[in-house]
N, C-alpha and C positions, 0 to 999 in steps of 0.2 A: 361188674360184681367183683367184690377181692375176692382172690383164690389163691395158692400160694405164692405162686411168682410175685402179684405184687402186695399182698401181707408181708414178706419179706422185705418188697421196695420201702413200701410206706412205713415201715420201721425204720430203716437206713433213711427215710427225708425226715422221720421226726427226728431223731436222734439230731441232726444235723442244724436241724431249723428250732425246735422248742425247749430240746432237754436243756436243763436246768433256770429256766422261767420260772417267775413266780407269779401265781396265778392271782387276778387283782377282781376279777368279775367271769361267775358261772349263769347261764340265763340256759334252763331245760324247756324241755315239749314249748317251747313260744308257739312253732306253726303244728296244730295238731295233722297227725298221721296216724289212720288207725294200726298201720303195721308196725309202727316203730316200739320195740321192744326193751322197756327199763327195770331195771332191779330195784323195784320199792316204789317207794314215790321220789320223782325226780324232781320234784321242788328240795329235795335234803341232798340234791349232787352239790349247792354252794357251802352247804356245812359241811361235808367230806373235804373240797376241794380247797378253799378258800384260804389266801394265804402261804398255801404249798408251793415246793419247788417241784416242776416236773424231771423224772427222772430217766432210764433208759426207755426204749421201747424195742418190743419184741414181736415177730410174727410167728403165729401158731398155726400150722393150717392155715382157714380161710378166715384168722380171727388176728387185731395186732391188740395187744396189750402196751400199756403203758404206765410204767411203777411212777407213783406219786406219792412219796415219801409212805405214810402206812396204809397206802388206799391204792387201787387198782383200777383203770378205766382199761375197756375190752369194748371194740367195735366189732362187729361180726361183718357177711359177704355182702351187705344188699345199702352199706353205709359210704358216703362218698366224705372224705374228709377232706380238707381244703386247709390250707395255711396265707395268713394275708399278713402282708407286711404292715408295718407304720402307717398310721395315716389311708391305708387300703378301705375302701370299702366294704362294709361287712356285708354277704348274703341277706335278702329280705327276709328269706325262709332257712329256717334250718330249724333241727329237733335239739343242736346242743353245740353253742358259743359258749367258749373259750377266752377267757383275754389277760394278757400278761400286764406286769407293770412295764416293762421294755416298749410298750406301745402295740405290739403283735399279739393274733391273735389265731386263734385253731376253730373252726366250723364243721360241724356234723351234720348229716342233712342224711335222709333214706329214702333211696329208691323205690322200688316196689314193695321191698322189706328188710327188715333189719334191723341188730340190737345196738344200744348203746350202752352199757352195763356200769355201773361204778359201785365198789362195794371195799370194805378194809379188809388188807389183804387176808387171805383166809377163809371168807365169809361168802366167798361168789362158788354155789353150789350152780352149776350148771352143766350138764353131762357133756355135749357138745365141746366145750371148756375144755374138761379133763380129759377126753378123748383127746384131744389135739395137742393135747401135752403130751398126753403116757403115751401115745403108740408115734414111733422111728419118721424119723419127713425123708423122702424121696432126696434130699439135698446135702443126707449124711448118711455116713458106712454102714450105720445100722441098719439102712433099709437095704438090706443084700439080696442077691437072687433066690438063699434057700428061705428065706423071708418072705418072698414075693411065690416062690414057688408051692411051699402050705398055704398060702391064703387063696390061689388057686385051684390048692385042689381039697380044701372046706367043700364037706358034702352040698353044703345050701348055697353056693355058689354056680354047680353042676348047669343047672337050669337058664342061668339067666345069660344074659346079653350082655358084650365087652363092655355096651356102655353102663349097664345097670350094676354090672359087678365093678367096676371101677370105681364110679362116680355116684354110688349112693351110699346110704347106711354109714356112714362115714369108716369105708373100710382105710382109706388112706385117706386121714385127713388134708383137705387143700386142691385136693383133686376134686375141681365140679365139672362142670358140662362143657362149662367154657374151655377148660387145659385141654381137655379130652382128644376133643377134636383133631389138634394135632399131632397127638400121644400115637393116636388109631392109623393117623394117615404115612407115621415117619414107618410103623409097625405094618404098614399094609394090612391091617385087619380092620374090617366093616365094622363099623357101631351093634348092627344087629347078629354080628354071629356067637353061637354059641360056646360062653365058654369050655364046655366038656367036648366041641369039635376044634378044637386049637392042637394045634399038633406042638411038639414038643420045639420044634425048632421056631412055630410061631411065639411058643409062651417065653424064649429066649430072645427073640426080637420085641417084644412088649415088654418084658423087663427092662434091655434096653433104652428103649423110645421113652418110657416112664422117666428114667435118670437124665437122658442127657438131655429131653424136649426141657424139662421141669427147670433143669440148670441154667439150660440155656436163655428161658424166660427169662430167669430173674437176674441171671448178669446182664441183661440189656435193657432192665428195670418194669418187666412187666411186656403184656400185650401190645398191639398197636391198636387193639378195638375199646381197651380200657386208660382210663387217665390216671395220676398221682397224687399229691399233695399235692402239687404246683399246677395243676389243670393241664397239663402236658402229658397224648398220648405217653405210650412204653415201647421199647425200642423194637423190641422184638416182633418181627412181620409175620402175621399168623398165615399160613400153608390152604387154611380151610375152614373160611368164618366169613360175617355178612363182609367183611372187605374185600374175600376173593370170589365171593357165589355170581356164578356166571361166568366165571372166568375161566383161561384154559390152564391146567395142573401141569404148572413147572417141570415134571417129571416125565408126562405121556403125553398132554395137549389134549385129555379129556375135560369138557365143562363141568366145573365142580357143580356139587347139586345138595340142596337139601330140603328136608324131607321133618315133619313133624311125627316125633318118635318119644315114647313115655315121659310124657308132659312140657315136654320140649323141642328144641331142634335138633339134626344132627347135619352136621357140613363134611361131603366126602368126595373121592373119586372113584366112579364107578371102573375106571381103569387099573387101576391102581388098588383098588380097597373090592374084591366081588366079593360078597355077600357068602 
């Protein structure tokens, strides 16, 4: 699933690999997916696209946008994008091929869910969207400590759980379930404990672990549990995820463990992270 670290990758390999191609053939929804999520009817993405050069590409949160001269494509978390060279084989399956006159080509395809959005720019009303724009990313000054410190202590956060105040409602965009995990564990605080029992020196280690895990992702181009444009995991070795469960925690040599917690998993050490 893209989450920030690599929305921000997959911007830096499109820029590298497709900006400024001109686009020769659009083919949408070919393999139906009920979860796959389009702006209109995607039989009209070849009238938007067709012809155009593609232009930068940007990651917003868990979403990469890509400016096409007056037209905008925006993939959301649940979309695996793929880049095939000359002559490469195209995907049997995908929700949304791509193909330059250079011979290359861009493939879209969705996991379990996920949008594929294309709209002229201006015209893509979707709140998700504009959350991930207007509010600061973990990856700039903006997002500071007294920033992170009132969103903390928001009355209707009191209640919930490190991971449900983190990684839902899109209080920080980009931050989902996946980043999380190692966010909690560099921060030594359990997924389930209460944000209003965080003591002040915990809420300055989660600040922390929030900047430097999130940085550190995306300098080493993403996860090692997620892939790129290029089909190649991300460099960065996650701490506490299905690639270390079972394993003993770097730090103490307790078996990492996890646990099915509000509609998902959570990966931790019961050494290192007590409840």
């Amino acid at each position: 699933m893209i989450e920030l670290p690599e929305a921000v990758t997959l911007a830096a390999q499109l820029n590298d690999s497709v900006k400024g191609k001109r686009i020769s053939r659009v083919i949408a929804a070919a393999s139906p997916h009920k979860f796959s999520w389009f702006n209109g009817d995607p039989q009209r993405y070849g009238e938007l696209l067709l012809g155009k050069i593609m232009g930068p590409a940007t990651g917003y949160g868990a979403m990469v946008e890509i400016k096409v001269e007056d037209v905008i494509l925006v993939f959301g978390d649940g979309v695996n994008l793929r880049y095939h060279a000359k002559n490469a084989p195209r995907p049997q399956k995908h929700q949304l091929l791509i193909e330059f006159q250079e011979g290359e080509a861009l493939s879209a395809a969705v996991q379990m869910y996920g949008g594929l959005w294309c709209a002229r720019e201006g015209e893509f009303d979707n709140r998700y969207y504009k959350i991930a724009q207007e509010k600061p990313s973990p990856l700039t000054a903006d997002f500071s400590a007294a920033y992170f410190s009132q969103m903390l202590a928001a009355p209707e956060v009191q209640g919930l759980s490190a991971k449900a105040c983190l990684a839902t409602e899109q209080r920080i965009p980009g931050l989902g379930n996946g980043v999380l995990q190692d966010i909690l564990y560099q921060a030594k605080i359990h997924p389930k404990r209460k944000v209003k029992l965080l003591t002040d020196k915990e809420r300055e280690m989660l600040f922390r672990a929030v900047k430097t895990t999130l940085k550190e992702m995306a300098a080493h181009g993403g996860r090692d549990t997620e892939t790129g444009l290029y089909g190649h995991s991300g460099g960065y070795q996650t701490r506490v995820s299905k690639n270390t469960l079972g394993k003993p925690c770097p730090a103490c040599g307790t078996t990492i463990k996890k646990e099915a917690y509000l509609g998902g998993s959570i990966y931790f050490c019961e050494g290192c992270q007590p409840v």
